[in-house]
C-alpha positions in Angstrom: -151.7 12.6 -227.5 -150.0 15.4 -226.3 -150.5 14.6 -222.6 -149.3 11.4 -223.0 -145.7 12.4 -224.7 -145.7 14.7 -222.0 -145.8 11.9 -219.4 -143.9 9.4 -220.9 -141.1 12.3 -220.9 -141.7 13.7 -217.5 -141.2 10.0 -216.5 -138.1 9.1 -217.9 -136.6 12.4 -216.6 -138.0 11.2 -213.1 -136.5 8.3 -213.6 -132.7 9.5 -214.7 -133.4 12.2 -211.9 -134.1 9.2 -209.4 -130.8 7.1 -210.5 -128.8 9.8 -208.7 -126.5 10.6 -211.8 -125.0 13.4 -210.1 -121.2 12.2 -210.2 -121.1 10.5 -206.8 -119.3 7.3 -207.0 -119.7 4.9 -204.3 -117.4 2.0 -203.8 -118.0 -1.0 -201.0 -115.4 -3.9 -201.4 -113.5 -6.5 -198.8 -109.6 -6.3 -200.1 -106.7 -7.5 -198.2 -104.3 -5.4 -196.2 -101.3 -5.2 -194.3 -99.7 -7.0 -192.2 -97.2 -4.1 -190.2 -95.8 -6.9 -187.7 -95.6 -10.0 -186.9 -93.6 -11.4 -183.5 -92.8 -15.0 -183.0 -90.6 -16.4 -180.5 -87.5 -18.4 -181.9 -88.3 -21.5 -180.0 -90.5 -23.7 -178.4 -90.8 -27.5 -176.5 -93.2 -29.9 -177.4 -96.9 -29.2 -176.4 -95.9 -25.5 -175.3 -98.4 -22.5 -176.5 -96.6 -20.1 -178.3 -98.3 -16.7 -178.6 -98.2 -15.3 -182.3 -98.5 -11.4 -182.2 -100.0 -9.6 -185.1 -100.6 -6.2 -186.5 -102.7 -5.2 -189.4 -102.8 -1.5 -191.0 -104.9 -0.1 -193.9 -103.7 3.3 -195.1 -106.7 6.0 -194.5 -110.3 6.1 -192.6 -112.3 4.5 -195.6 -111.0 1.6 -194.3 -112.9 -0.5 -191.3 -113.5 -3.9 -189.8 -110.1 -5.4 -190.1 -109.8 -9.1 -189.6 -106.5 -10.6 -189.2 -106.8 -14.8 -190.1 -104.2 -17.0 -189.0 -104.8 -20.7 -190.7 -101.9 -23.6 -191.5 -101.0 -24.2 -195.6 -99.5 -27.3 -195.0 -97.7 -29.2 -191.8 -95.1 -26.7 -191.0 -96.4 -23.4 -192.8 -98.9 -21.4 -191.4 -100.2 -18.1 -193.1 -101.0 -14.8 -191.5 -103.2 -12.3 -193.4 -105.7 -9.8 -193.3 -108.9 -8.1 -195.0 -110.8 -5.4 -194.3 -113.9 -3.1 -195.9 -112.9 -0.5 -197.9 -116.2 2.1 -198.3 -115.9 5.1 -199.8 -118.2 8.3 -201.6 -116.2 10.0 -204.7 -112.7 8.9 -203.0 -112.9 11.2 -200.1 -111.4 9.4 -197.2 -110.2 10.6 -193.6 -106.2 11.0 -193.3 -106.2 8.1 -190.6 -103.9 4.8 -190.3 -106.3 2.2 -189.5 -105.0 -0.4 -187.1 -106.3 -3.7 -186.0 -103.7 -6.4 -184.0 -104.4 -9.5 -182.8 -102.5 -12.5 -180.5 -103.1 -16.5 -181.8 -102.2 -19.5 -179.9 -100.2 -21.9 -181.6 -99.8 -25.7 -179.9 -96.9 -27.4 -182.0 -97.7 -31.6 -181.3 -93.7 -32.8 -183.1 -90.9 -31.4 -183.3 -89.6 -29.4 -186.3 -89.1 -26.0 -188.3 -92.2 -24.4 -188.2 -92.6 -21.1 -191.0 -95.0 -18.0 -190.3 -95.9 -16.4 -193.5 -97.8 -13.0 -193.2 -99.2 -11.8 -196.4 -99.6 -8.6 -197.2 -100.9 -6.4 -199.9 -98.6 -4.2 -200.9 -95.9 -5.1 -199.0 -93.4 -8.7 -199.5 -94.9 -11.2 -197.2 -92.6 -11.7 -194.1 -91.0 -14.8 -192.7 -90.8 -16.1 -189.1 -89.5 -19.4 -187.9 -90.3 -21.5 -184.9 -87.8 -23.6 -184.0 -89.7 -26.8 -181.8 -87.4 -29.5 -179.8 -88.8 -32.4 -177.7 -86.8 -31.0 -174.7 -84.1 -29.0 -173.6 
């Protein structure tokens, strides 16, 4: 009977052992970040392809595989954002600014005000305009 306590105890303590409850804390998560700049030209005619230029930054080197996404909200507004993975062991993370930029192609098919909206996360979201005319 002995032997078997025995067992049963050596096998939980294996098992706690095993669960690595040494303190480490391990955190993988997608999360927004930054947008650091955005350029747009002021104006455009009818069917020309405007080049939209973007930069995303994420503070330190936990940081990796930023995406920036560039996707309309409604007829005129357009949003500019980006995510990237955050991975990190006990909150140790290299003293880098982690960078990622990336140029769209926007056709505009009428003419109107057309609004750039790049959303960051801890920053206010900044505000370009595209001005499009049927001719000049």
């Amino acid at each position: 009977m002995k032997k078997l306590q025995f067992l049963i105890l050596a096998f939980f303590a294996l098992a706690l052992v095993s669960c690595g409850l040494d303190g480490e804390n391990y955190s993988r998560y997608y999360e927004f970040v930054n947008i650091d700049e955005t350029v747009v030209q002021d104006s455009a005619i009818v069917g020309d392809t405007v080049s939209i230029y973007a930069l995303a930054g994420a503070p330190n080197g936990c940081w990796s595989n930023l995406v920036l996404n560039f996707y309309p909200y409604n007829d005129t507004i357009y949003l500019i954002n980006s995510v990237g993975l955050y991975e990190s062991h006990d909150g140790i993370c290299p003293e880098i600014y982690v960078t990622n930029d990336s140029t769209f192609k926007f056709i505009a098919d009428s003419a109107g005000t057309f609004i750039f909206a790049s959303q960051s996360r801890t920053k206010p979201a900044i505000f370009d305009t595209l001005v499009v005319v049927n001719q000049r």
